[in-house]
MDTraj code that builds the backbone (N, CA, C; nanometers):
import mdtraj as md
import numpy as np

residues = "UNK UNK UNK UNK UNK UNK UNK UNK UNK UNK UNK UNK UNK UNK UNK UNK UNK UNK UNK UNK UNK UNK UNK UNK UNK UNK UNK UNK UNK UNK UNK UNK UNK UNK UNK UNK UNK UNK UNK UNK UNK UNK UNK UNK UNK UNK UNK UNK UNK UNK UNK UNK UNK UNK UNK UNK UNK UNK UNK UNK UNK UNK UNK UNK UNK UNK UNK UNK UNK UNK UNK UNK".split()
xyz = np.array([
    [0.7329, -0.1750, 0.9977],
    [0.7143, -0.0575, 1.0797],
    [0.6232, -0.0914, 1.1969],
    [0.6505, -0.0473, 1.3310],
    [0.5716, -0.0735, 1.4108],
    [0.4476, 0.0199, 1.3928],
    [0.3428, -0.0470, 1.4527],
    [0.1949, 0.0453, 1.4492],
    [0.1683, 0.0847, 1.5642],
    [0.1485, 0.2108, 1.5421],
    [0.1622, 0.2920, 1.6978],
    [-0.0345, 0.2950, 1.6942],
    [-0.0575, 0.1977, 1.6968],
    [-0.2265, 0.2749, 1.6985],
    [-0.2936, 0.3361, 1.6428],
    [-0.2139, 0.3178, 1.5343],
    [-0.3031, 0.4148, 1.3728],
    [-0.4577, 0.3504, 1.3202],
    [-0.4814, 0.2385, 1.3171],
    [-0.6260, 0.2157, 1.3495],
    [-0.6239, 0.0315, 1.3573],
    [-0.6891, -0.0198, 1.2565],
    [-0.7106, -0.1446, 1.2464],
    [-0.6282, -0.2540, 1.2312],
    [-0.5868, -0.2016, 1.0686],
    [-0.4593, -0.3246, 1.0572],
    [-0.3632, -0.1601, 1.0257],
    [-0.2293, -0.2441, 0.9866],
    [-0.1331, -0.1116, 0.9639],
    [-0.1459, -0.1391, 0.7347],
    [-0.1882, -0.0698, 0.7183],
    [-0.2045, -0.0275, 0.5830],
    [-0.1210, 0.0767, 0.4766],
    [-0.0625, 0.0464, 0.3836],
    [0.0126, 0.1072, 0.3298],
    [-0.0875, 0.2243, 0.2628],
    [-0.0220, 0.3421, 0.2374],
    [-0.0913, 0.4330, 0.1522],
    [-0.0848, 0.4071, -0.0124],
    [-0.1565, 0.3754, -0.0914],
    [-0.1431, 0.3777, -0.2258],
    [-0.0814, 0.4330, -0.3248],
    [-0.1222, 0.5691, -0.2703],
    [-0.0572, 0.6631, -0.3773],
    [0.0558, 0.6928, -0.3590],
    [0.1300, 0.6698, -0.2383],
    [0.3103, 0.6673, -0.1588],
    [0.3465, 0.5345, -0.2398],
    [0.2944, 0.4256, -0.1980],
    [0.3292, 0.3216, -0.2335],
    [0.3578, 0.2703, -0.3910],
    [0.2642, 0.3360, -0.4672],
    [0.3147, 0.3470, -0.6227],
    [0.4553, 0.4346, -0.6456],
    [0.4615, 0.5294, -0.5232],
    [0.6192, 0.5696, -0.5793],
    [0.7113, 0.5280, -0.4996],
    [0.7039, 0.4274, -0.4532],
    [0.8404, 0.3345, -0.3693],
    [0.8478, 0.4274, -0.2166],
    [0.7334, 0.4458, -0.1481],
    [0.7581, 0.4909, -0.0274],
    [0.6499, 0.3852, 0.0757],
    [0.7382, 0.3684, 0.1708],
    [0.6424, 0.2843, 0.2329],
    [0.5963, 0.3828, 0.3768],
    [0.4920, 0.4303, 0.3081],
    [0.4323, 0.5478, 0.4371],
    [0.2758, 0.4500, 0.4596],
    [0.2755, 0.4626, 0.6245],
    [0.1470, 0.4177, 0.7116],
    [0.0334, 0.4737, 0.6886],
    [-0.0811, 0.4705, 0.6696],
    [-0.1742, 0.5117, 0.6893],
    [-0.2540, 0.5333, 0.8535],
    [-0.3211, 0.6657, 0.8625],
    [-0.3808, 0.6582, 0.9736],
    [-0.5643, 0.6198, 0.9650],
    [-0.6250, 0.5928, 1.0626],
    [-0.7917, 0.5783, 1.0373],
    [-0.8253, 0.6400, 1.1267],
    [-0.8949, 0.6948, 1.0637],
    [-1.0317, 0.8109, 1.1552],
    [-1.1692, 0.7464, 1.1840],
    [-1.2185, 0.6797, 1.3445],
    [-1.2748, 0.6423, 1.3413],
    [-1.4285, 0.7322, 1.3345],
    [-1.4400, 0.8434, 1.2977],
    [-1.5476, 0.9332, 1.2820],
    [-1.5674, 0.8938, 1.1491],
    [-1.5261, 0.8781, 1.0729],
    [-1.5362, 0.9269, 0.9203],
    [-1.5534, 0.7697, 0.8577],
    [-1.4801, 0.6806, 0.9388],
    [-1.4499, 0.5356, 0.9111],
    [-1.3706, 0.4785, 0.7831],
    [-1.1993, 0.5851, 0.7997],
    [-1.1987, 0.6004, 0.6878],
    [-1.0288, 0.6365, 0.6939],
    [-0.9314, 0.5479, 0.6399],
    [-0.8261, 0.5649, 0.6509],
    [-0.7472, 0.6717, 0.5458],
    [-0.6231, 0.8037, 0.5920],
    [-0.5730, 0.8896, 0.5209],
    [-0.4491, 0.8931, 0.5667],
    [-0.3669, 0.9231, 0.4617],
    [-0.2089, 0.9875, 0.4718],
    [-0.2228, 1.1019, 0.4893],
    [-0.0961, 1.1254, 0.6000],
    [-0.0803, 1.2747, 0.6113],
    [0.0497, 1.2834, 0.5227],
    [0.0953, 1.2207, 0.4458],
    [0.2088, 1.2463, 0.3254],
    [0.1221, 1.3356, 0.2456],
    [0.0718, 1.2193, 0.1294],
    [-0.0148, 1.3161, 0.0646],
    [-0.1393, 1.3418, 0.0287],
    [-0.2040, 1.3314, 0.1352],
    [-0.3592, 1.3397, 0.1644],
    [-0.4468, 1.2565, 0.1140],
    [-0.3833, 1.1842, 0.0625],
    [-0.5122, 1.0484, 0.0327],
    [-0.5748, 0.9874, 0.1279],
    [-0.7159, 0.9894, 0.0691],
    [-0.8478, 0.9656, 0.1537],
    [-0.9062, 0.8288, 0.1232],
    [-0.9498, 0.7122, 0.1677],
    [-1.0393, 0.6454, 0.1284],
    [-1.0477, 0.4919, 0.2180],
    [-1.1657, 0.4518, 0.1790],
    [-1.2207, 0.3424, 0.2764],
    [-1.1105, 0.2429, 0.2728],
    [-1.1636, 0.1537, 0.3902],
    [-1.0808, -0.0151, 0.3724],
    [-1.0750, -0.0420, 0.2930],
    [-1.1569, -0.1115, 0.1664],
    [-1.1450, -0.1661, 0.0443],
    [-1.1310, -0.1213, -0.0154],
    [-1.1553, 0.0638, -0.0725],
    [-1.0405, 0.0957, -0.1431],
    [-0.8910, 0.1020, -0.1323],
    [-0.8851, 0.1258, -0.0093],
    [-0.7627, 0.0818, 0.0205],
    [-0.6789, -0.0275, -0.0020],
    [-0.7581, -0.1531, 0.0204],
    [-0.7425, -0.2646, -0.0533],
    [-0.6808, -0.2910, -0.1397],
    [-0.8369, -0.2502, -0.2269],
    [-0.8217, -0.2453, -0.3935],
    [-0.6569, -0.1588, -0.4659],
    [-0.6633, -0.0711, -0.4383],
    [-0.5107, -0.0015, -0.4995],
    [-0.4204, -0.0581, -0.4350],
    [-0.4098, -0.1379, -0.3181],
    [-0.2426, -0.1886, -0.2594],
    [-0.2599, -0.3264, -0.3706],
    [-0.3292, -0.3844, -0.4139],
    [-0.2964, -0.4605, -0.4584],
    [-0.3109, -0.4849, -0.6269],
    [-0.3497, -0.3596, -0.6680],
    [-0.3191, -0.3180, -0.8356],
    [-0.1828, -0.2552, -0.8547],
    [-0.1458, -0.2423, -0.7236],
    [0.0161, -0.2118, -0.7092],
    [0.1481, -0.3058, -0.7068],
    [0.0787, -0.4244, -0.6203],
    [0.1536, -0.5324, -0.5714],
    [0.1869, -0.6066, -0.7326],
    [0.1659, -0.6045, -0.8815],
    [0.2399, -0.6385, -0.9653],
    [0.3330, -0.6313, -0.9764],
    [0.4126, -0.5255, -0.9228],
    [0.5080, -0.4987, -0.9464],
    [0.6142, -0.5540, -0.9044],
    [0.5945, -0.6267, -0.7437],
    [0.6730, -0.7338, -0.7033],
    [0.6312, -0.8820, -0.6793],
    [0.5546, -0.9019, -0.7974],
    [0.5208, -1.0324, -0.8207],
    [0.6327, -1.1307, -0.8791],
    [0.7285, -1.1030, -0.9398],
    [0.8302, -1.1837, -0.9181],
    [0.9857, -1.1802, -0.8958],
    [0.9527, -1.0651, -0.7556],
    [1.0714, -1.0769, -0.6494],
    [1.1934, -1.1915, -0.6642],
    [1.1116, -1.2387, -0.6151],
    [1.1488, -1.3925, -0.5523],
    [1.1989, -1.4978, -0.6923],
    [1.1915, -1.4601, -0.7586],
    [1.2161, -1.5258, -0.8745],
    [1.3341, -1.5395, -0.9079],
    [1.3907, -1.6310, -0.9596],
    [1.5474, -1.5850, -1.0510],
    [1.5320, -1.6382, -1.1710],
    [1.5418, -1.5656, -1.2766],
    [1.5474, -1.5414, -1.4052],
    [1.6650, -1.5900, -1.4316],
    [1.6982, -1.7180, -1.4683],
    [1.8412, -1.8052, -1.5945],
    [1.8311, -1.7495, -1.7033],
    [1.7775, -1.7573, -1.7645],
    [1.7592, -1.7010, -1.9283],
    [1.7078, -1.6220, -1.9433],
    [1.7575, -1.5429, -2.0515],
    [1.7115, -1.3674, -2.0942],
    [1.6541, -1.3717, -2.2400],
    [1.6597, -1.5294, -2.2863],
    [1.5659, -1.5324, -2.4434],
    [1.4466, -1.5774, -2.4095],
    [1.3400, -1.4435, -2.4256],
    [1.2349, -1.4624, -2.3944],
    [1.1598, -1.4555, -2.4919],
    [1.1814, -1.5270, -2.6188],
    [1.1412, -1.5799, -2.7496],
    [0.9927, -1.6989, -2.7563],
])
top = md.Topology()
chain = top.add_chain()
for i, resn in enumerate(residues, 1):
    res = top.add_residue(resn, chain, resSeq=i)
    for name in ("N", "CA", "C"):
        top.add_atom(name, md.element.get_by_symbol(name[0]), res)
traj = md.Trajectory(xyz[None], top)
């Protein structure tokens, strides 16, 4: 997605992003503090961080191809 100037880096929202939506986050430089206007989640850079990437398990092995299905 292009970043129209939403603040720093372009940052996924967490709580979108746990349900398969890839919505932008905006930053408020008053508050210093990035939010979705999806669904109102509030919180700093590193929380922000922190939840994109307790999320990112989930496509940890994308890229993978699985031969065998006996996982014995």
């Amino acid at each position: 997605m292009a970043q129209a100037g939403k603040g720093r880096l372009n940052y996924r929202c967490p709580s979108c992003f746990m349900r398969d939506l890839d919505i932008d986050m905006f930053y408020d430089k008053e508050k210093k503090e990035y939010y979705c206007i999806r669904c109102q989640y509030v919180g700093t850079e590193e929380d922000v961080l922190e939840k994109n990437e307790m999320v990112r398990f989930r496509y940890k092995d994308m890229y993978k191809r699985f031969t065998r299905f006996d996982f014995e």
